[in-house]
DSSP file (Angstrom, degrees, kcal/mol; ACC not computed):
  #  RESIDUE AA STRUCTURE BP1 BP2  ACC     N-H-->O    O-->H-N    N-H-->O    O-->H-N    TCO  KAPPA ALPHA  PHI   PSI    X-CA   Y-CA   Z-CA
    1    1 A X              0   0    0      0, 0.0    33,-0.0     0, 0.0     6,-0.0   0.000 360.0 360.0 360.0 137.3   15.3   -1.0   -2.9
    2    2 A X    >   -     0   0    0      1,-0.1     3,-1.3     2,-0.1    32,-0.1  -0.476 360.0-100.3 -84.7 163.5   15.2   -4.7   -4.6
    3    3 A X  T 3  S+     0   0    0      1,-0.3     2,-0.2     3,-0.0    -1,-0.1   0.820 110.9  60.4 -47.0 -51.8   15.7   -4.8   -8.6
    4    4 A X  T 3  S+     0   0    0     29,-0.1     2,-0.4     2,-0.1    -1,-0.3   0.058  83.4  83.8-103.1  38.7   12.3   -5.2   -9.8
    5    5 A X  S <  S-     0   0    0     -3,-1.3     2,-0.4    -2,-0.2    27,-0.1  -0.989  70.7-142.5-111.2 136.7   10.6   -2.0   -8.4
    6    6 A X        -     0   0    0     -2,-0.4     3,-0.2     1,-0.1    24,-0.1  -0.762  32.3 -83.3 -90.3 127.5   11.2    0.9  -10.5
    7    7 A X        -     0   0    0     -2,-0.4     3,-0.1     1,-0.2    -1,-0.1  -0.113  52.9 -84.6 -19.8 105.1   11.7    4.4   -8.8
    8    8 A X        -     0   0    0      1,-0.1    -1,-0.2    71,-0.0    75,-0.0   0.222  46.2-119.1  -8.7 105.3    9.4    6.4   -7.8
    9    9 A X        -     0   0    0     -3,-0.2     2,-0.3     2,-0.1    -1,-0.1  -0.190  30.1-174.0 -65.3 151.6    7.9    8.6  -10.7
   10   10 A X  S    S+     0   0    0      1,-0.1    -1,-0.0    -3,-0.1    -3,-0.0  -0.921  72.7  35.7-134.8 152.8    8.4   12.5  -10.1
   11   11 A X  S    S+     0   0    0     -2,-0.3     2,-0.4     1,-0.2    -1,-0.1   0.897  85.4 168.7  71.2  42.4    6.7   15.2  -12.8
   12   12 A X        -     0   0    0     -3,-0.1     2,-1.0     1,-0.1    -1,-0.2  -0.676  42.0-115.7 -91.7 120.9    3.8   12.4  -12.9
   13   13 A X        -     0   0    0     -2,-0.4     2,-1.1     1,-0.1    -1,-0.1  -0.487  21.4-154.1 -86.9 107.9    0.6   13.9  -14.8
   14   14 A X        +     0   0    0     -2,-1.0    75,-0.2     1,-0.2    76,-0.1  -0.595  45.1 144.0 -73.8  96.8   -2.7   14.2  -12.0
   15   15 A X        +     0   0    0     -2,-1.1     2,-0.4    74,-0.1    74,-0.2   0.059  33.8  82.4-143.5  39.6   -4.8   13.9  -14.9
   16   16 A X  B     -a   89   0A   0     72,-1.1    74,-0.7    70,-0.0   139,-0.1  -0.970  54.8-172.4-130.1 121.8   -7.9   11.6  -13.2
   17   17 A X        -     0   0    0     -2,-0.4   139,-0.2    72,-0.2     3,-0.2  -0.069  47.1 -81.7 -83.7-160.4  -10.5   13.3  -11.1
   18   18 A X  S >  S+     0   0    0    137,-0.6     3,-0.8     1,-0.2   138,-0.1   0.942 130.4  54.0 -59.2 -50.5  -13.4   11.7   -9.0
   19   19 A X  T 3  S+     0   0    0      1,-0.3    -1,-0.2   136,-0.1   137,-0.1   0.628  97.6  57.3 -54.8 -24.0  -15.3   11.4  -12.2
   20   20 A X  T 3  S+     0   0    0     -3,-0.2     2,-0.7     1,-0.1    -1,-0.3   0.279  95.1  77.5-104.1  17.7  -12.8    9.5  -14.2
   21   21 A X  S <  S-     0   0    0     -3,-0.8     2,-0.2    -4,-0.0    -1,-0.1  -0.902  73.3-130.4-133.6 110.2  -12.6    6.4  -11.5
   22   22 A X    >   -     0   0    0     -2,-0.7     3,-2.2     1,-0.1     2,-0.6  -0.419  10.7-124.4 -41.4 115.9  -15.4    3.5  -11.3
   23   23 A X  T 3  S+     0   0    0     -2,-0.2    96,-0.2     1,-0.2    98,-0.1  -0.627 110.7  24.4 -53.6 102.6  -17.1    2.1   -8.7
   24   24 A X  T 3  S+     0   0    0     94,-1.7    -1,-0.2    -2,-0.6    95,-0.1   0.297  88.2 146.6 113.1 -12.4  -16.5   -1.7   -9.0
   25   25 A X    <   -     0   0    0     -3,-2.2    93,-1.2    93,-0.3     2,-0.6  -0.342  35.0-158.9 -69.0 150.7  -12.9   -0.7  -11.0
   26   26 A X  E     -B  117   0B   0     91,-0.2     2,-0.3    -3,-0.1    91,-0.2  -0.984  12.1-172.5-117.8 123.2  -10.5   -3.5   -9.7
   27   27 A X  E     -B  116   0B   0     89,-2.3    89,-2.2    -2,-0.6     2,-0.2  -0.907  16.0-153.8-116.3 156.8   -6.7   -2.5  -10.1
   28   28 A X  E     -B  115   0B   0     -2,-0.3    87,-0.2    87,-0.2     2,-0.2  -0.601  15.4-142.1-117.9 164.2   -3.4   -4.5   -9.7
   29   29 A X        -     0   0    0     85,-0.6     2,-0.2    -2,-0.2    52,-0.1  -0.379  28.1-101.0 -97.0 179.7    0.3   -2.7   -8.6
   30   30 A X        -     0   0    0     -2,-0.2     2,-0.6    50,-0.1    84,-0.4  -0.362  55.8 -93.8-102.8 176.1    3.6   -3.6   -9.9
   31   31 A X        -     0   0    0     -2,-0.2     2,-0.5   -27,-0.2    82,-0.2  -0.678  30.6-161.0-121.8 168.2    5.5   -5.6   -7.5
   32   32 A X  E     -F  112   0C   0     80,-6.7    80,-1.5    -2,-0.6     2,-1.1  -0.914   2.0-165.0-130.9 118.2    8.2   -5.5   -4.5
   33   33 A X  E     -F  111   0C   0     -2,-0.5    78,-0.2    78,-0.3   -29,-0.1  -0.799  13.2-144.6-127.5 149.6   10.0   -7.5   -3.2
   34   34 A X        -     0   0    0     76,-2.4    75,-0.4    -2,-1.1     2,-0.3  -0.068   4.9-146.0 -87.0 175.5   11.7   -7.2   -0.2
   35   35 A X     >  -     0   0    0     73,-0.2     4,-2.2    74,-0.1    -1,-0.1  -0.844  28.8-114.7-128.7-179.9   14.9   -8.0    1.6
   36   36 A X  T  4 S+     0   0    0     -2,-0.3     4,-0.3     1,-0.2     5,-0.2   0.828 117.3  55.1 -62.7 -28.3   16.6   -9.0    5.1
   37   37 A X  T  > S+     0   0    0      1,-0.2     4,-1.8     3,-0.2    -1,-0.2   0.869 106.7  46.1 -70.3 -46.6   18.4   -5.8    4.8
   38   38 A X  H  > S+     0   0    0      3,-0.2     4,-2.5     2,-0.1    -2,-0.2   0.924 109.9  54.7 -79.7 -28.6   15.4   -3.8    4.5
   39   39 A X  H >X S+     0   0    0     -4,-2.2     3,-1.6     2,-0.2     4,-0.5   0.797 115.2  35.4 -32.4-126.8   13.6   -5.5    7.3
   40   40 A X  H >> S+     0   0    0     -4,-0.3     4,-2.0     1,-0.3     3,-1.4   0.366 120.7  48.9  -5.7 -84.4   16.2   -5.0   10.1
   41   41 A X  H 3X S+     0   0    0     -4,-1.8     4,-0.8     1,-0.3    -1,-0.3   0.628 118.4  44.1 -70.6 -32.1   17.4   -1.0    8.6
   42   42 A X  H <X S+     0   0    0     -4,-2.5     4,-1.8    -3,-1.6    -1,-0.3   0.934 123.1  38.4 -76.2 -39.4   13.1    0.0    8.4
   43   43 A X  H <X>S+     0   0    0     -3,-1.4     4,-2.4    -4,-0.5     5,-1.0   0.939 105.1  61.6 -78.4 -27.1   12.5   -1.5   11.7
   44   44 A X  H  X5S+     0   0    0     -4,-2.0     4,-1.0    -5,-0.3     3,-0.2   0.913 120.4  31.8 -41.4 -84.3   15.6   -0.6   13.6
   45   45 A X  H  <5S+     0   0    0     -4,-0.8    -1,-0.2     1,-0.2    -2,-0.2   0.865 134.2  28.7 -38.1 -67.6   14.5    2.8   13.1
   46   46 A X  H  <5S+     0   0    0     -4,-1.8    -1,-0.2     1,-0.2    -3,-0.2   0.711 132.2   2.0 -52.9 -52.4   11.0    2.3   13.1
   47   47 A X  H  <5 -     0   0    0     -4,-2.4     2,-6.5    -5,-0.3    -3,-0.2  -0.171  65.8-167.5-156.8  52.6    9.8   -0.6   15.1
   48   48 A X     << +     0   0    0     -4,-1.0     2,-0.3    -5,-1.0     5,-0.1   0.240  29.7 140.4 -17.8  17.4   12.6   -2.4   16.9
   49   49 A X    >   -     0   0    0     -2,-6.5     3,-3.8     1,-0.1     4,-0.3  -0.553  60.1-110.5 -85.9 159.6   11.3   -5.5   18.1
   50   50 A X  G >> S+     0   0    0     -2,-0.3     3,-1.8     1,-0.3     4,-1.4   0.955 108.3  64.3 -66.2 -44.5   13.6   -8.7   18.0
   51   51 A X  G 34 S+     0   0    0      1,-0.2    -1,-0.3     2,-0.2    16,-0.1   0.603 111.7  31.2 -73.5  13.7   11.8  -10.4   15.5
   52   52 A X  G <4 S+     0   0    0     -3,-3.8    -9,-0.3    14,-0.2    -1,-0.2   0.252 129.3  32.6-134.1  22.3   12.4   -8.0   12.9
   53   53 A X  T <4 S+     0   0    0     -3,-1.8     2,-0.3    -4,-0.3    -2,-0.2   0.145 113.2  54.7-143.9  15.2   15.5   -6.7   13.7
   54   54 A X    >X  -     0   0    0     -4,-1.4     4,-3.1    -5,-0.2     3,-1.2  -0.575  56.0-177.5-152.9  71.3   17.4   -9.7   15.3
   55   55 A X  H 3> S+     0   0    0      1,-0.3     4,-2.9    -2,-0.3     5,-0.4   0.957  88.6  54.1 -45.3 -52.6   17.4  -13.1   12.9
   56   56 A X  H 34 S+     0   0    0      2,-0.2    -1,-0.3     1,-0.2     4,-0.2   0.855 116.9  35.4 -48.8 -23.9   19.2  -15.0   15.4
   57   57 A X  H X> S+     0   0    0     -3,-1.2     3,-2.6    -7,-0.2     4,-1.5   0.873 115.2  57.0 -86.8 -63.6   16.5  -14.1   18.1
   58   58 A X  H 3< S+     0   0    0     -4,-3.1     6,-0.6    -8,-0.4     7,-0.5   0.707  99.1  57.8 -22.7 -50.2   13.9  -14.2   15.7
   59   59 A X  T 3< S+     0   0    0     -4,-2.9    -1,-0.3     1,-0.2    -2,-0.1   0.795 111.1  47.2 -58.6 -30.7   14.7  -18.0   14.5
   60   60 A X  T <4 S+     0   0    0     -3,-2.6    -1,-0.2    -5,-0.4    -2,-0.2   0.855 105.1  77.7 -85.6 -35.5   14.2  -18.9   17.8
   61   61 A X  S >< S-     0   0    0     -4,-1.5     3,-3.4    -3,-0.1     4,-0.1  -0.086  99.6 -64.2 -65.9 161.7   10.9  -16.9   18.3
   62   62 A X  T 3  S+     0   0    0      1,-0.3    -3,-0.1     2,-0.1    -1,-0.1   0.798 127.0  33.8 -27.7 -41.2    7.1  -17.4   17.4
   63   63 A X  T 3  S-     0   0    0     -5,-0.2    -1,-0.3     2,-0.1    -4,-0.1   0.638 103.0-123.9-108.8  10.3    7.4  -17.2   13.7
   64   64 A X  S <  S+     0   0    0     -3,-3.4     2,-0.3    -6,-0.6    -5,-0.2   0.393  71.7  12.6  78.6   0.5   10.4  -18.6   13.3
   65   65 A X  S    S-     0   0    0     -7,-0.5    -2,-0.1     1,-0.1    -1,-0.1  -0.968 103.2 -35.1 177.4-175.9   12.6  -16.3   11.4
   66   66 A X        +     0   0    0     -2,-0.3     2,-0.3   -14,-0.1   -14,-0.2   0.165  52.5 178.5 -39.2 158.3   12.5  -12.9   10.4
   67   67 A X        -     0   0    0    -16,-0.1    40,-0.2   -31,-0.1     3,-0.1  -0.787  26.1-118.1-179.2 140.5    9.3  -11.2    9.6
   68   68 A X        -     0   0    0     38,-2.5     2,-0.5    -2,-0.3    38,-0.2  -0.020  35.2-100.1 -71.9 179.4    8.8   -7.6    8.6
   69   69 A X     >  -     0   0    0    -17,-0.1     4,-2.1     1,-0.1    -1,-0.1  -0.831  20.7-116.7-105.1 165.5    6.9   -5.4   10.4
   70   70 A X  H  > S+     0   0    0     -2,-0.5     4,-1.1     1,-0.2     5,-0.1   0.747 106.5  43.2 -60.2 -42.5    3.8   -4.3    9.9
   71   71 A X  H  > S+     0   0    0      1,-0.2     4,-2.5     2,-0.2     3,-0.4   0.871 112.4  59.5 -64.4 -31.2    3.9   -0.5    9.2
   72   72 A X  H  > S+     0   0    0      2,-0.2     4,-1.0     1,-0.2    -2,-0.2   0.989 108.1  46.1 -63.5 -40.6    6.9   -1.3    7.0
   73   73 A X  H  X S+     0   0    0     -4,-2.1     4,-1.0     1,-0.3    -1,-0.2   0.695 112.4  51.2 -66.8 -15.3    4.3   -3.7    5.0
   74   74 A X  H  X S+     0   0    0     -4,-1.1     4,-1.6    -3,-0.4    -1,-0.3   0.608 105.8  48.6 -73.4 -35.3    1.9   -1.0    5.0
   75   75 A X  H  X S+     0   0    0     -4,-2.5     4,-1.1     2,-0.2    -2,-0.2   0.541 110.6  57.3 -88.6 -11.9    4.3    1.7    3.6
   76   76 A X  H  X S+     0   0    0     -4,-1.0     4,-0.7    -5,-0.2    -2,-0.2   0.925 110.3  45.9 -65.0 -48.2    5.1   -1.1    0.9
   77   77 A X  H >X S+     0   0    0     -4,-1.0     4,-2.2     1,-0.2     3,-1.5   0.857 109.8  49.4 -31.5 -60.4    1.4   -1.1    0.1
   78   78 A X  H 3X S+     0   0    0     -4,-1.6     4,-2.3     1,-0.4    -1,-0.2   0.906 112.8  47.1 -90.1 -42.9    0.9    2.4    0.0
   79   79 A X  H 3X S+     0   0    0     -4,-1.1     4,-0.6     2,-0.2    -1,-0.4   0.548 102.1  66.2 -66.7   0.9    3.8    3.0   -2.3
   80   80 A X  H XX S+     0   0    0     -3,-1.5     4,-2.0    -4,-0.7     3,-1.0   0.881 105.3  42.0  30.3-100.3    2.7    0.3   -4.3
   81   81 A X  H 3X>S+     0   0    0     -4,-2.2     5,-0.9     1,-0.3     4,-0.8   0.646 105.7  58.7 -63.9 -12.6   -0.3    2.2   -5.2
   82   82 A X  H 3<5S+     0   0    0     -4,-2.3    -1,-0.3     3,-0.2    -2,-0.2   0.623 104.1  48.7 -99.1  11.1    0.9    5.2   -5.7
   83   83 A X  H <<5S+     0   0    0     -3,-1.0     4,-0.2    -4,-0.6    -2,-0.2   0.857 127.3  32.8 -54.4 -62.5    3.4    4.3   -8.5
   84   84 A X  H  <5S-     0   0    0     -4,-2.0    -3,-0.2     1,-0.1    -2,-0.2   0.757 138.1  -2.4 -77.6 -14.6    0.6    2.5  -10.0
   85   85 A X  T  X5S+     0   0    0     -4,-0.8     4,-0.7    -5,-0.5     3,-0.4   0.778 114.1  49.6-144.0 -36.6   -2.4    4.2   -9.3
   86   86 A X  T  4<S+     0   0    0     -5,-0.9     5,-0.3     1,-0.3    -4,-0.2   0.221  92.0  78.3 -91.4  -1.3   -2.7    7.6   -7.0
   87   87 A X  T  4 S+     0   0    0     -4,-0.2    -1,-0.3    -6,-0.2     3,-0.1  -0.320 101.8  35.7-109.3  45.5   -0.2    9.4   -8.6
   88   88 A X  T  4 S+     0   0    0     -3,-0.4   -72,-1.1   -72,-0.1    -2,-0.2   0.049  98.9  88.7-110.8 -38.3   -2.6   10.1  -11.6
   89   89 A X  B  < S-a   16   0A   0     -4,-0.7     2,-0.4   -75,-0.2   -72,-0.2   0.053  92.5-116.5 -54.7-173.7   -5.7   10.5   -9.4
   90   90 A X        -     0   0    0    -74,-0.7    65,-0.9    65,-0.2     2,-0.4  -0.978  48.7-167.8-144.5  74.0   -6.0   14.4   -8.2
   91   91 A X        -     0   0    0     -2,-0.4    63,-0.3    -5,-0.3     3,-0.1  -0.865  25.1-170.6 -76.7 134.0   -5.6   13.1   -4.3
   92   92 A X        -     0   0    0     61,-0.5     2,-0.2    -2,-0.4    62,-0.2   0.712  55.3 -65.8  58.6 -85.5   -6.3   15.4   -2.3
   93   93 A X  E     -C  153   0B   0     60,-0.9    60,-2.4     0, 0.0    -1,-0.3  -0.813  54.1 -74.7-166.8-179.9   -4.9   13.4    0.9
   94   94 A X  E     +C  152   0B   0     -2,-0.2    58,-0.3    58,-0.2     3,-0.1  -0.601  42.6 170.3 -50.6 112.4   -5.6   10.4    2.9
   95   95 A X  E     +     0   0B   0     56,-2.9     2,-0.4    -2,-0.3    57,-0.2   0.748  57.7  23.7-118.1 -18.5   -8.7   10.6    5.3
   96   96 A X  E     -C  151   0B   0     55,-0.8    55,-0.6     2,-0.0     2,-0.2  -0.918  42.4-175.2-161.7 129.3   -9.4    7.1    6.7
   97   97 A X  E     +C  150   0B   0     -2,-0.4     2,-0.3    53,-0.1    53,-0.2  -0.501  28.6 161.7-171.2 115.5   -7.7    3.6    7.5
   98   98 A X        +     0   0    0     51,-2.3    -2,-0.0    -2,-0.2     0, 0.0  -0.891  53.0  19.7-125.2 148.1  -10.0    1.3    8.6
   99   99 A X  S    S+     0   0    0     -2,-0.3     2,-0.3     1,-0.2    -1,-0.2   0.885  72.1 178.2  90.0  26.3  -10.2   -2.6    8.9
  100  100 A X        +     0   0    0     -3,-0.2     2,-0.4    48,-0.1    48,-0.2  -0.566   9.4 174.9 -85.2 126.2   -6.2   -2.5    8.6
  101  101 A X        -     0   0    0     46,-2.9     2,-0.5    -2,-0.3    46,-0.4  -0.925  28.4-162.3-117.6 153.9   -4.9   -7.0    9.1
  102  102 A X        +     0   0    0     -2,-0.4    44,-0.2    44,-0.2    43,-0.1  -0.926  21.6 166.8-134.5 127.4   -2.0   -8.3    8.8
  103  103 A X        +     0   0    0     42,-0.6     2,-0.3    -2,-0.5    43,-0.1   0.472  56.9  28.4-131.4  -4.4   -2.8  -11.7    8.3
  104  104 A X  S    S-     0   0    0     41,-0.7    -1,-0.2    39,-0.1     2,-0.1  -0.762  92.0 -97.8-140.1 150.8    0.4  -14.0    7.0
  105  105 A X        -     0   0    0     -2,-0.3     2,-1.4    -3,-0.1    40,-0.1  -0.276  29.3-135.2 -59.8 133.8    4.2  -12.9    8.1
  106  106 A X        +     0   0    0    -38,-0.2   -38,-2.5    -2,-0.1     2,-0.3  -0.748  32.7 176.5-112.9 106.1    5.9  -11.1    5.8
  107  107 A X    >   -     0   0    0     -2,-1.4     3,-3.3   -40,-0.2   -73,-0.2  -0.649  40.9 -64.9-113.9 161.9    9.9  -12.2    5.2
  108  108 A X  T 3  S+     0   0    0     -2,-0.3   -73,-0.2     1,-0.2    -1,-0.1   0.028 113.3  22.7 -45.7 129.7   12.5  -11.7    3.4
  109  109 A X  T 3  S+     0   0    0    -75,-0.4    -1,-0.2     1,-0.4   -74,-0.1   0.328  80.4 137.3 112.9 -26.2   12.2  -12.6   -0.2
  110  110 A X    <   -     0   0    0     -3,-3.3   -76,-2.4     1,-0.1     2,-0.4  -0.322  46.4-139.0 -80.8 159.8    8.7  -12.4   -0.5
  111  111 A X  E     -F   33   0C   0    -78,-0.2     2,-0.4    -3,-0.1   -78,-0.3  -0.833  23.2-162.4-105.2 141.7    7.4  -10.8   -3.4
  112  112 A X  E     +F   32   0C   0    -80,-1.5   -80,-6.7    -2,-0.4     2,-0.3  -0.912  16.7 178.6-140.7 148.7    4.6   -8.7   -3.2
  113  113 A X  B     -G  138   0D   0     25,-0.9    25,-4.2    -2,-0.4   -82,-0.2  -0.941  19.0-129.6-148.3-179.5    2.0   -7.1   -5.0
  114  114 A X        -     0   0    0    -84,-0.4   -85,-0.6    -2,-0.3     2,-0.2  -0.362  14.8-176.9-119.7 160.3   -1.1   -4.7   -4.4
  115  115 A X  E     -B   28   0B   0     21,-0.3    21,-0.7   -87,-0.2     2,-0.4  -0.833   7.5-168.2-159.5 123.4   -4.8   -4.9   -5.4
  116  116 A X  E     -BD  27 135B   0    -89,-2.2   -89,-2.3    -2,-0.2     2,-0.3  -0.934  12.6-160.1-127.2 163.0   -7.6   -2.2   -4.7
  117  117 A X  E     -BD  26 134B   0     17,-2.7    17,-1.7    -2,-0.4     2,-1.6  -0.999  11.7-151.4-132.6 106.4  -11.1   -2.3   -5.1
  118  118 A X  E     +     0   0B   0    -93,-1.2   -94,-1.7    -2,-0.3   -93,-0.3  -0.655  26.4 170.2 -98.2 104.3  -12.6    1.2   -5.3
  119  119 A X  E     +     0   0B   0     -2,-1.6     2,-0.3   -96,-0.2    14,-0.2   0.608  60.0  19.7 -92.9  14.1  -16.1    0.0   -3.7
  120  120 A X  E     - D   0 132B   0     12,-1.2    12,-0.6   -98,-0.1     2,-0.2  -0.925  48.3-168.6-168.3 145.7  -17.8    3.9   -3.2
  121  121 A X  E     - D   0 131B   0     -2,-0.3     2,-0.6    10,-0.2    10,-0.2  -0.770  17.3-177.4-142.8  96.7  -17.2    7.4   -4.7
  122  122 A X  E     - D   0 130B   0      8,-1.0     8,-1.3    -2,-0.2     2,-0.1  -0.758  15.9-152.0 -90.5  92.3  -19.4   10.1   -2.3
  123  123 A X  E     - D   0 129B   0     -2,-0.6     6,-0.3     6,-0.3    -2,-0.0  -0.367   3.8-146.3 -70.5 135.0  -19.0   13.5   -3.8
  124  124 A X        -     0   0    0      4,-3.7    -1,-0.1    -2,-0.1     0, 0.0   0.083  28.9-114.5 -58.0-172.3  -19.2   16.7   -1.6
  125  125 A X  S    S+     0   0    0      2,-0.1    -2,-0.0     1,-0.1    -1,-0.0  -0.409 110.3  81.8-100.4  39.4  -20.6   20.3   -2.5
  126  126 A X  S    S-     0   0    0      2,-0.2     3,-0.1     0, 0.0    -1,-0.1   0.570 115.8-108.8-128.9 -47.2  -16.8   21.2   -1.9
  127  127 A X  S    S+     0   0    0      1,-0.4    29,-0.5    31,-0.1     2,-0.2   0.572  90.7 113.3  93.8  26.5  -15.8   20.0   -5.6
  128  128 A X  E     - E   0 155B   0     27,-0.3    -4,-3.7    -6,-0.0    -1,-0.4  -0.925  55.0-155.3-145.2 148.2  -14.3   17.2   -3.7
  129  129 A X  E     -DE 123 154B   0     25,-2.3    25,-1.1    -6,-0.3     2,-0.3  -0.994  13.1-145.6-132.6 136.5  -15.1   13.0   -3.4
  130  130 A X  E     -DE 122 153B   0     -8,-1.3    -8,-1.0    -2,-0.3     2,-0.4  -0.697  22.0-164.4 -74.1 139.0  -14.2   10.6   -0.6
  131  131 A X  E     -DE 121 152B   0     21,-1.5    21,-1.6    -2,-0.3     2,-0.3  -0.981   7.1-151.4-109.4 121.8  -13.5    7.2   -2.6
  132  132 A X  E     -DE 120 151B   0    -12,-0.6   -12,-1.2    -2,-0.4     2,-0.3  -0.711  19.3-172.1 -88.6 150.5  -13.5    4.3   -0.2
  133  133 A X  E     - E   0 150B   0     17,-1.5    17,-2.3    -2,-0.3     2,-0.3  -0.950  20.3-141.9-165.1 129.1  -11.2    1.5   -1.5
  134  134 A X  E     -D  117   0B   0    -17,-1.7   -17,-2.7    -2,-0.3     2,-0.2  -0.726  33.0-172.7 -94.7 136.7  -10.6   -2.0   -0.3
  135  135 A X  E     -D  116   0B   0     -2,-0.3    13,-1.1   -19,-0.2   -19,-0.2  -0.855  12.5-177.7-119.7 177.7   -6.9   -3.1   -0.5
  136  136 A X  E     -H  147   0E   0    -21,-0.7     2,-0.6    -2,-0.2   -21,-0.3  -0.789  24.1-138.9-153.9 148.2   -4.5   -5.9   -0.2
  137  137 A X  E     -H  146   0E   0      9,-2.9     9,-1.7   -23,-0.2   -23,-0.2  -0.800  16.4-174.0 -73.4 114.1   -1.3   -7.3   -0.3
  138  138 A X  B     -G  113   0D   0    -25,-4.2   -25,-0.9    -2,-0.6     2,-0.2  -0.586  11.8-156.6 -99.2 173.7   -0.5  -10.9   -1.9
  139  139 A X    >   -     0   0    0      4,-0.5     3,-2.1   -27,-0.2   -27,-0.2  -0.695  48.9 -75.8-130.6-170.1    3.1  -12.2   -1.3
  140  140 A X  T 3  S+     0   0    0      1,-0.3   -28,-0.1    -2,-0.2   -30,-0.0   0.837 125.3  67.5 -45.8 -45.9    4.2  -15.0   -4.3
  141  141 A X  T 3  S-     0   0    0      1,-0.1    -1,-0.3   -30,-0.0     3,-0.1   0.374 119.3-102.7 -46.1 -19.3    2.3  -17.6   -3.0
  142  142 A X  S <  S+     0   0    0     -3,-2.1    -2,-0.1     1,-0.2    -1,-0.1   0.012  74.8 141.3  76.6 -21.0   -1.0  -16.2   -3.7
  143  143 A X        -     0   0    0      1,-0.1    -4,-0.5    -5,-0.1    -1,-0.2   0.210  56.2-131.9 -22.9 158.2   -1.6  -15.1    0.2
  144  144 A X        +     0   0    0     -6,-0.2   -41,-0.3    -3,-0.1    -6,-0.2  -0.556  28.7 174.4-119.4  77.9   -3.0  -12.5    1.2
  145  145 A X  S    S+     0   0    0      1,-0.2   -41,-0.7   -42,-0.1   -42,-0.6   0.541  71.4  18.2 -67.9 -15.6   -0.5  -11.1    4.1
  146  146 A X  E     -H  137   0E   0     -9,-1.7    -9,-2.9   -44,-0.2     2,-0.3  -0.837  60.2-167.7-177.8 165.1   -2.5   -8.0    4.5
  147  147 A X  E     +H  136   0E   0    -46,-0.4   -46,-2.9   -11,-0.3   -11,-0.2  -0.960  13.1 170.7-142.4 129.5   -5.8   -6.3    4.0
  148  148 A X        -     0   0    0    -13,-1.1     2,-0.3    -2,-0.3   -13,-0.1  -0.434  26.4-145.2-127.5-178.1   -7.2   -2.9    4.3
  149  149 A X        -     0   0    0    -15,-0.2   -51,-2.3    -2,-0.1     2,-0.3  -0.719  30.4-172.8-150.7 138.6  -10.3    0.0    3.7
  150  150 A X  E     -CE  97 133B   0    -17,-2.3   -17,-1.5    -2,-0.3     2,-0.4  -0.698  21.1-151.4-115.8 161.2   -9.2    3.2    2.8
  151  151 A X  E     -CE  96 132B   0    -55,-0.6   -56,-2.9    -2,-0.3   -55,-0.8  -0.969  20.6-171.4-152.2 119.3  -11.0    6.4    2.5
  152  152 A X  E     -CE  94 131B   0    -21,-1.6   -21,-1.5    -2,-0.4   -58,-0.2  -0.914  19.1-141.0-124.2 106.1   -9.4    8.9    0.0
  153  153 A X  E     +CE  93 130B   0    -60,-2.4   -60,-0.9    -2,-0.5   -61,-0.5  -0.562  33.6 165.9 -64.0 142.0  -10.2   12.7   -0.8
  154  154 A X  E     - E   0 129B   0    -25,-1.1   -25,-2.3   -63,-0.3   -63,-0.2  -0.956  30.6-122.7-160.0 113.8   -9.8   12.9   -4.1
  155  155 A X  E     - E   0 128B   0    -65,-0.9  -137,-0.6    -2,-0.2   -27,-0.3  -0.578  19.4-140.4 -80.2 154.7  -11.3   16.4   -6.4
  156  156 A X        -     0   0    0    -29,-0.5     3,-0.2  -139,-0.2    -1,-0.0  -0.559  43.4 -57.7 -96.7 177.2  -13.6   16.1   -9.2
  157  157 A X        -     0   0    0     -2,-0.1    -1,-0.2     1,-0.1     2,-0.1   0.003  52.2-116.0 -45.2 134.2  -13.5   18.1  -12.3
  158  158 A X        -     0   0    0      1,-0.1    -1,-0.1    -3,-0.1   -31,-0.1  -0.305  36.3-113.1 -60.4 140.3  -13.6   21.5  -12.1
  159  159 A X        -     0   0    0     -3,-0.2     2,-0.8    -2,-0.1    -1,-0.1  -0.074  34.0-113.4 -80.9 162.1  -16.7   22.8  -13.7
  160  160 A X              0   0    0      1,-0.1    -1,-0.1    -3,-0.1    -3,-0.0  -0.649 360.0 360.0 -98.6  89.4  -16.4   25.0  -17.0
  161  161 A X              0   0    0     -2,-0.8    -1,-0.1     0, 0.0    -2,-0.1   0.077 360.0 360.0 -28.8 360.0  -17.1   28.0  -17.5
């Protein structure tokens, strides 16, 4: 894990429902930035192709160097928003991921941070709301290296007696 992400919070108080999140709210993440190390040791495992696991090949290949893979930039993402943001919500789970890009290369160094867009909150008769939510990933530059829609079960408050 690089320096400037702080550790995953544990005992973290779920203490926003369906109700308590805006349509139109725009939120930022903290940032990550990655390394060469963490490239190669998540794809080895994960997605083994030379250009993320093999600099020497890589340099020689289509993008020119290293470049992460994609689920790994996607699992940055997603932790990324739940330090900052889904680890208060009353998630439910995950339902939906649609519209998923990856749209600039992601290498070693870059620094990355998160953005969501909660554009819909459709409540059930469950006591439950999908929120659809636009994301993305910038790297330092300003880029946007990759781009999402999400669909999140989420409960609302529980009614009162």
């Amino acid at each position: 894990m690089s320096g400037d992400q702080a550790a995953p919070r544990t005992g973290q108080v779920r203490d926003l429902y369906g109700e308590d999140i805006e349509v139109g709210v725009d939120l930022v993440t903290g940032a990550y930035t990655l390394t060469a190390d963490e490239i190669v040791d998540f794809a080895s495992v994960w997605d083994p192709q030379y250009f993320h696991v093999d600099a020497g090949a890589a340099a020689e290949g289509h993008f020119g160097g290293l470049i992460a893979s994609g689920v790994h930039t996607l699992a940055v993402y997603q932790r990324l928003a739940v330090q900052a943001h889904f680890a208060r919500w009353n998630v439910i789970a995950g339902r939906r991921i649609r519209d998923l890009r990856f749209l600039v290369p992601v290498r070693a160094g870059d620094r990355l941070t998160g953005r969501l867009v909660v554009d819909a909150i459709d409540e059930d008769d469950r006591g439950r709301a999908v929120l659809q939510v636009r994301g993305e990933l910038t790297n330092q530059h300003g880029a946007v290296v990759m781009s999402l829609t999400m669909e999140t079960l989420i409960l609302m408050r529980p009614a009162t007696p």
